[in-house]
Steps between C-alpha positions, in 0.01 A plus 500: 500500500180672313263198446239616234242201564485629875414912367262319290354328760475794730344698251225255352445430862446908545272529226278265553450565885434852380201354219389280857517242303594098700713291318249284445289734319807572313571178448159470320514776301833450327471120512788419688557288795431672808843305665703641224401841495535527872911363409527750285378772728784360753756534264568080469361451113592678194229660295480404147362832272173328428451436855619830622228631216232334605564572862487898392182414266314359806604824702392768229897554482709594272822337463699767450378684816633122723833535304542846582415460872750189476778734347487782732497195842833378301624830481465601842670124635756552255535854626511368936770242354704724304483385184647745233238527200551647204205565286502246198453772195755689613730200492387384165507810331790657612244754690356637178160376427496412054160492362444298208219531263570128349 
């Protein structure tokens, strides 16, 4: 099994080893518990969205770069498991793509 709040934790761990950045000056910056943050980066908390954005705030990150990285660790797992994906617009849609001007 794929657990998300593990990627997550691999990846925020990732980034902010690559900024050189301690936990505790992360901690500071994004005003969160240095204890949690470090549960997080193992994989044993769930991040809320406001935490997760002020974790990427305090790392000059944007969120949508974590959730990528995140998404492409899933897909590889899911890929070494075997899990059969198939890609969610496809599946809505029918596998055409409508545009709507609403």
């Amino acid at each position: 099994m794929v657990l998300f709040r593990r990627l997550l934790g691999e990846v925020l761990r990732s980034a902010r080893m690559q900024r050189g950045m301690t936990l505790r000056e992360l901690s500071a910056d994004a005003r969160v518990s240095l204890g949690y943050i470090s549960e997080i980066e193992r994989g044993q908390k769930e991040a809320s969205s406001e935490l997760l954005a002020s974790l990427c705030q305090a790392m000059d990150l944007p969120l949508s770069e974590v959730l990528r990285d995140v998404s492409e660790a899933v897909a590889v797992e899911e890929l070494a498991l075997g899990v059969q994906t198939t890609p969610i617009t496809a599946a809505r849609s029918g596998g055409d793509v409508v545009a709507s001007a609403a």
